[in-house]
N, C-alpha and C positions, 0 to 999 in steps of 0.2 A: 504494500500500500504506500503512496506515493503521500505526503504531507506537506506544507508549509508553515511558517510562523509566524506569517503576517497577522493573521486576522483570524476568524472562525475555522478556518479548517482543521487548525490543528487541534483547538477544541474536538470539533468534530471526529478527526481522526483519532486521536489518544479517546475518545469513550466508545467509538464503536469498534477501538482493539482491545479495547478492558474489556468489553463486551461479548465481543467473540471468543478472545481468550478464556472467560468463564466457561464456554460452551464446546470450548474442547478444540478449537478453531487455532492454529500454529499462525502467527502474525509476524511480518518483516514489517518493519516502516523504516521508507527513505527520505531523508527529510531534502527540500532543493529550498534554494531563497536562501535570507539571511541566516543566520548559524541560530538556534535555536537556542533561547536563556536557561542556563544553569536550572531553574526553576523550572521551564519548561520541560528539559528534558529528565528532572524527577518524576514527572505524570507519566512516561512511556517508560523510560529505565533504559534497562540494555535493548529494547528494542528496537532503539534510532541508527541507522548510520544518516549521516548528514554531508552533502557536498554544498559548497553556498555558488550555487549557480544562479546568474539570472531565473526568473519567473517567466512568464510567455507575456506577460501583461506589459512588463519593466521594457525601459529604451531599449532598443538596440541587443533585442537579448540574444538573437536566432544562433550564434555560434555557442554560447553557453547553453542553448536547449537543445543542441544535436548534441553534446558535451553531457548534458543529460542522461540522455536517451542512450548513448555508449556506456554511461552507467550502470543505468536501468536495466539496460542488458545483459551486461557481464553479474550484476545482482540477480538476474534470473538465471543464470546458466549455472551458478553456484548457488542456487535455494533453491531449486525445481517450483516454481508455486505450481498449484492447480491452478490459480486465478490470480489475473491483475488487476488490482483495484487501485484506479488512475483518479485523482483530484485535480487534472488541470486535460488539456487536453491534446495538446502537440505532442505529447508521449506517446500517445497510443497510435503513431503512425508507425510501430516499429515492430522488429519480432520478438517476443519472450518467451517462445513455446508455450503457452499456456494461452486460455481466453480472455478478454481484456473489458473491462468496465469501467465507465468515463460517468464520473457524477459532477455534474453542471453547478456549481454552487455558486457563479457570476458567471460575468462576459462581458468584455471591454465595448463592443457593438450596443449589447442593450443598457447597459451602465451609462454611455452617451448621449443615445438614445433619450433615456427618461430624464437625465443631468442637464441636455444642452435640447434637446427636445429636434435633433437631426441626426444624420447617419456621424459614423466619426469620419475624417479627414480620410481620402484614399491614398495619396500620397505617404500618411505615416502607418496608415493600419492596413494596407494589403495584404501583406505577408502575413500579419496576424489572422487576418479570415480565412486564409489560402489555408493554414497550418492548423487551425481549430475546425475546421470543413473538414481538413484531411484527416486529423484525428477522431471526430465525432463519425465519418463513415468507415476507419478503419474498427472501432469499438465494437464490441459483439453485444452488449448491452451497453444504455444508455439511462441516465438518473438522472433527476431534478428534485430538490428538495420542496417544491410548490406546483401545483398548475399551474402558474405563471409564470414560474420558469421554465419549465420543460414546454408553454403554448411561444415563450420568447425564442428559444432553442429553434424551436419548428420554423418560425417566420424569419428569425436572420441566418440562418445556414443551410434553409431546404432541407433538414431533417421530417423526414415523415411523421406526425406528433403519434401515431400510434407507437413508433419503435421507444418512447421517451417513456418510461415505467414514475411514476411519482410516488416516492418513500419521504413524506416528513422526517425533517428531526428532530434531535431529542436532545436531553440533560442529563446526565446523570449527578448532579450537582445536587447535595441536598441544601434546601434554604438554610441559614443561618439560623441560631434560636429567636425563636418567638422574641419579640420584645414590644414595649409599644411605639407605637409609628409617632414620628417627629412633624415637624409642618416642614418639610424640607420635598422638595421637587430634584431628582436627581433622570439625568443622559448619561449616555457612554456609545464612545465611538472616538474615532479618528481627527483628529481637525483637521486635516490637511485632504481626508476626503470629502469633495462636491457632493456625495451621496448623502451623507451623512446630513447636510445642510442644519450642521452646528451652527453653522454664523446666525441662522434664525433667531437662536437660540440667546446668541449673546445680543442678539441688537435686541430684542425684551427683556432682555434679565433686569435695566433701571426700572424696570414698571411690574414687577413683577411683589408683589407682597411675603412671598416666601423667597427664603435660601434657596441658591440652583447649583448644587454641585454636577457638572461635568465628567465625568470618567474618562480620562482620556490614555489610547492605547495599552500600552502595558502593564497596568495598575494591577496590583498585586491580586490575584483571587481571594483570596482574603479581606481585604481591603473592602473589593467591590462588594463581596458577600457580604458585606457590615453595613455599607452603605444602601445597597438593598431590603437590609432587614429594618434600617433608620426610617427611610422615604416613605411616604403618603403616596408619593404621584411620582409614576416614571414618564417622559416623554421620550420619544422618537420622531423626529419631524423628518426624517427620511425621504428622497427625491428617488431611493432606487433601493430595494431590500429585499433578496431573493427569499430571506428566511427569518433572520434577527432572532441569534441565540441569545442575545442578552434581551429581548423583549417577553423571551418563554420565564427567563431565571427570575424575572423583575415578576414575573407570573405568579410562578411560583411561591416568591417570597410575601405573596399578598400586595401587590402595587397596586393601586387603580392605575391605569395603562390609556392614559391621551398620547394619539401615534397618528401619525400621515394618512390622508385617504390615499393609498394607493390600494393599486388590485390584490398585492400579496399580503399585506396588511389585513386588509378587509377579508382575504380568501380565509386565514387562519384566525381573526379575532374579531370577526363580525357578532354583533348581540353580546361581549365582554372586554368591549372599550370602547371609547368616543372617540372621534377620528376630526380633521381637519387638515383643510387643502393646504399643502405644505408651503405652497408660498404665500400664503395670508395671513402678516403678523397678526393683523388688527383680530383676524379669527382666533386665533392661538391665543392672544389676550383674553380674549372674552370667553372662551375656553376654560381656561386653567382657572382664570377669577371665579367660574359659576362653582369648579369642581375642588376649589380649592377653599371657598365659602361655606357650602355643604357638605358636610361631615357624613350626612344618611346619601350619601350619591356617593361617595370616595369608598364609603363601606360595602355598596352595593356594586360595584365597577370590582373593588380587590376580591371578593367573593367570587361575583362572576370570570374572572380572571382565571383567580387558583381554580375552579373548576373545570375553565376549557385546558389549562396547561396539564391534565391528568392525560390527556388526550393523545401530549406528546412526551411517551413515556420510551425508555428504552425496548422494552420486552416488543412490542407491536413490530417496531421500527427495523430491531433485528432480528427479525423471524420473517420479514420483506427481503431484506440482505440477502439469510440464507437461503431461500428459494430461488434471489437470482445467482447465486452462484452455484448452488446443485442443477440449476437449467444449464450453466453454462457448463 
């Protein structure tokens, strides 16, 4: 299984290898990106090898992704898998003896798309379409963490949307201890990604009646888990969010959850949150002020929350997995 350290994946990946390891499942993870934190790689253990290759997303990556891929290779020819389980997707243009599984967890195309609201630039991203084309029709199964993202998959790469299987994911995080909730409004995410559409965020923070702590990138798990179990109200004003594993954990933890209308948003937490059009501060004010006033609405939003996040529990999620990997 192929990871990274940017962002959710490697979440991702370290719980659905704890996961499978529980169930008898022999797991490799190779880590490509930046070199993976001390801290992180306590969550996998011995099971990392790590090369810090460019990402397929990053400048100018395409010699450090074929630099990959002759990795990837010589890692399959020395672990025999039955199965390759690909997190990005210019990898899966290659041979590993084995059948190969590409799960869709963004994409630079629709990430611009919903960000800039046009296709991206041909000039800089050719070669990225050519090489995620050619890996999504080299893959023998194909994964989306949403309908939305496996209906985006279908419309920017001429994948057929039937080949595109949708497995939600999951947490295996448990909340922090009960305590009681603070008047404190808490995000998490990236600053420096457009997706994220933090800057929202801070241009209402002077009008905003409550504390708004930020989580940004690398914050300790811990940390977050604390500030989680503090918060009243989590927001996501998100412009592009294929899945938002911090949106399930803020669930979990009993947040009320004000988050972006978008499609994937709405797909997973329709009827247990209130939503608003990401680019409308004036909305988000009036928002947060009605949900932040009413204490019997915050109560009802956290409730309805932790309830729908039972939904995306590990056990479902990986018993999807291994069916597609005994098909394959």
């Amino acid at each position: 299984m192929t990871t990274d350290a940017v962002g959710g994946v490697w979440r991702y990946s370290a719980d659905l290898a704890q996961e499978l390891a529980a169930r008898g499942v022999e797991v490799k993870i190779a880590s490509l990106g930046p070199a993976p934190s001390a801290k992180q790689q306590q969550e996998i253990g011995r099971l990392v090898s790590a090369r810090e290759y460019a990402l397929e997303w990053m400048p100018e990556p395409w010699a450090d992704v074929d630099r990959s891929i002759a990795w990837l290779e010589e890692l399959a020819r020395e672990f025999a898998p039955d199965v390759v389980h690909l997190n990005g997707y210019a990898y899966a243009d290659a041979e590993y003896g084995a059948p190969k599984i590409v799960v869709a967890h963004s994409c630079v195309r629709s990430w611009w798309r919903a960000v800039h609201g046009s296709e991206p630039p041909a000039t800089e991203w050719s070669e990225y379409e050519r090489r995620v084309s050619a890996g999504l029709r080299a893959a023998n199964a194909i994964v989306a963490p949403t309908r939305f993202m496996a209906d985006a998959m279908a419309a920017e790469y001429g994948i057929p949307r039937e080949q595109i299987r949708v497995i939600y994911n999951f947490s295996r995080k448990e909340p922090a201890g009960a305590g009681e909730k603070q008047e404190l409004l808490l995000a998490a995410g990236r600053m420096w990604d457009q997706a994220k559409n933090l800057a929202l965020l801070e241009a209402i923070r002077p009008k905003l009646d409550w504390p708004l702590l930020i989580a940004e990138g690398q914050l300790a798990r811990e940390e977050l888990d604390e500030a989680m179990a503090r918060a009243s109200i989590f927001i996501h004003p998100a412009l592009y969010e294929p899945f938002g594993l911090a949106v399930l954990e803020a669930a979990r933890a009993r947040c009320a959850l004000v988050l972006a209308d978008i499609p994937s948003l709405r797909e997973l937490w329709e009827g247990a949150a209130v939503f608003c059009d990401p680019r409308d501060e004036k909305a988000w004010l009036a928002m947060l002020d009605c949900v932040m006033r009413h204490e019997g609405r915050r109560k009802s939003l956290s409730e309805a929350a932790a309830v729908r996040a039972e939904q995306f529990r590990a056990g479902a999620a990986v018993q999807e997995y291994l069916k597609v990997y005994s098909a394959l």
